[in-house]
C-alpha positions as CSV (number, residue, x, y, z in Angstrom):
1,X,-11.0,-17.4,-0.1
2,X,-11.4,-17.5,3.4
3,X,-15.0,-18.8,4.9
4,X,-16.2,-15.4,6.3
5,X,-16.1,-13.5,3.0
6,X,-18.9,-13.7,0.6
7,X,-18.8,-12.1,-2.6
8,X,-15.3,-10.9,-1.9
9,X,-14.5,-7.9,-4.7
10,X,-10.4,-7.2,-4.4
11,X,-9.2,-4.2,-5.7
12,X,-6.1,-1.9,-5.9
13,X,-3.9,-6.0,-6.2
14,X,-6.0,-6.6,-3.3
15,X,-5.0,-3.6,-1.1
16,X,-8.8,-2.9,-0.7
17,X,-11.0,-5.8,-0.4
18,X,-14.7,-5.6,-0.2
19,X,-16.9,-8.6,1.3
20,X,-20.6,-9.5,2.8
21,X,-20.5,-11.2,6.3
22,X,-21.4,-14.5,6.7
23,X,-24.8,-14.5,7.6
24,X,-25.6,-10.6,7.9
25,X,-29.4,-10.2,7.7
26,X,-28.8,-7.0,5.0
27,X,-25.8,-7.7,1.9
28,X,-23.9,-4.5,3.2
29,X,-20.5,-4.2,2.1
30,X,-17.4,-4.3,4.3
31,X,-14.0,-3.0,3.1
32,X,-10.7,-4.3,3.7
33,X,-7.3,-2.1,3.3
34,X,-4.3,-2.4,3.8
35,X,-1.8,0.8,3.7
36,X,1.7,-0.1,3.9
37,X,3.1,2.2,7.3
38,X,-0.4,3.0,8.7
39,X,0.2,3.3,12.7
40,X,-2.8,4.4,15.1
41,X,-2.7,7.3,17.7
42,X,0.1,5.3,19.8
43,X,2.6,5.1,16.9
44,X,1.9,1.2,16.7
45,X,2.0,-0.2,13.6
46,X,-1.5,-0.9,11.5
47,X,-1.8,-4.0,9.2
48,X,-5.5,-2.8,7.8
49,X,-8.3,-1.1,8.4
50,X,-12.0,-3.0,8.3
51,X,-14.9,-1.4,8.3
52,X,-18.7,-1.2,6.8
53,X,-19.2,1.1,3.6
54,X,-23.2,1.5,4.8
55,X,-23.8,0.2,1.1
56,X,-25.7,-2.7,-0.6
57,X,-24.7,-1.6,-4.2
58,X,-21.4,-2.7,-4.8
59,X,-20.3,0.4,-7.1
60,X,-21.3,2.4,-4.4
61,X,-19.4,0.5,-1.8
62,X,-16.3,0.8,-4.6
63,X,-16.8,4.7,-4.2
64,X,-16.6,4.8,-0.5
65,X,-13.9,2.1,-0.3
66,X,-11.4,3.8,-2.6
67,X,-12.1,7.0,-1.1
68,X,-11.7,5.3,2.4
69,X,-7.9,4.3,1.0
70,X,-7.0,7.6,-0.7
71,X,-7.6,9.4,2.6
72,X,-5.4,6.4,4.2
73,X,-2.7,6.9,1.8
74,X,-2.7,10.6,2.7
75,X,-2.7,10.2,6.5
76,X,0.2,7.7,6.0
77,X,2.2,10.7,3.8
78,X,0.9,13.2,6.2
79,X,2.4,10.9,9.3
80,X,-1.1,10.8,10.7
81,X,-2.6,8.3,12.5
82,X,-5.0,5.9,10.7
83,X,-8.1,6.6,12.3
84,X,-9.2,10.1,14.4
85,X,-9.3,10.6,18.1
86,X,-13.0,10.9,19.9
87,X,-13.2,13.4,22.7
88,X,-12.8,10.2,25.1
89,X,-10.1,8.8,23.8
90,X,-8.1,12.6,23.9
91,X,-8.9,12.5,27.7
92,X,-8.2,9.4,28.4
93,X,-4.6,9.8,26.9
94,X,-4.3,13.2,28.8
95,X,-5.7,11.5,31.6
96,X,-3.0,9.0,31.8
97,X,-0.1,11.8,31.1
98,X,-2.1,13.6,34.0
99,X,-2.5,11.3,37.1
100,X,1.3,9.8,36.0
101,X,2.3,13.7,37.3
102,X,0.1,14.5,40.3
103,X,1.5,10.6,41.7
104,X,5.1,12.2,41.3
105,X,3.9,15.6,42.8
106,X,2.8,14.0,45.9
107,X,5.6,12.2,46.3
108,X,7.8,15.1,46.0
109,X,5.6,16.5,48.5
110,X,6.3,13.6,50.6
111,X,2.8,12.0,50.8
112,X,3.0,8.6,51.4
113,X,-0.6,7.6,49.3
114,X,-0.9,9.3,45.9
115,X,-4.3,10.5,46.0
116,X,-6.1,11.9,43.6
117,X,-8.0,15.4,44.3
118,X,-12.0,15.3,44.2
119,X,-11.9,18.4,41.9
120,X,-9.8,16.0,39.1
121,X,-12.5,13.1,39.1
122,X,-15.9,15.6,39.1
123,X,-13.8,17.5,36.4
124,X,-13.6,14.0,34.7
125,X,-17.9,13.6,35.1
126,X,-18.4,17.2,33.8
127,X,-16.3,17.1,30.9
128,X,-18.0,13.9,29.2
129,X,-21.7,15.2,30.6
130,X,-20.9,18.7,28.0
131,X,-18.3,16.4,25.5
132,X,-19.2,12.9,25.5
């Protein structure tokens, strides 16, 4: 058993493991899993997920960790990504697609500096004032 988990509860033949961190003020239970073929939004490959169940009872944190992996298990099926896209993390990705195709517009155009227009960085500010 490795040094940072305390009372380390394995279940599923130890797919989903829940611990306490090492010197946490509050006993709140972690989870573990592992999905076999989980990827994130990039397509790159996943070997687990940890995160906190928000519980102190351990039944409780049994409940949310087994749900945790049979929404897992259906994203893997589904070809889903492991976890879910924030607003920010959308536009950044479109972002990137975005300023990759105004660089080869100017240059088609035969600017020498790619510049980007004013009205695509205050669009930017707006955006994440109203989405965040």
């Amino acid at each position: 058993m490795s040094k940072s988990y305390i009372n380390k509860v394995e279940l599923k033949q130890g797919q989903v493991i829940l611990f306490n961190r090492q010197g946490a003020k509050r006993p709140i239970y972690h989870m573990r899993i592992h999905v076999r073929g989980m990827r994130d939004v990039h397509g790159n490959r996943l070997t687990y997920i940890q995160e906190s169940t928000g519980e102190v009872d351990l039944d409780e944190a049994k409940r949310v960790a087994l749900d945790r992996y049979d929404e897992l298990r259906l994203r893997v099926r589904d070809d889903a990504p492991a976890k879910e896209l924030s607003f920010a993390d959308m536009y950044e990705l479109w972002w990137v697609h975005k300023k990759k195709a105004l660089e080869v517009l100017h240059r088609e155009k035969g600017r020498k500096a790619a510049s980007i227009p004013p009205t695509c960085t205050a669009a930017s500010c707006s955006v994440f004032t109203c989405f965040g």
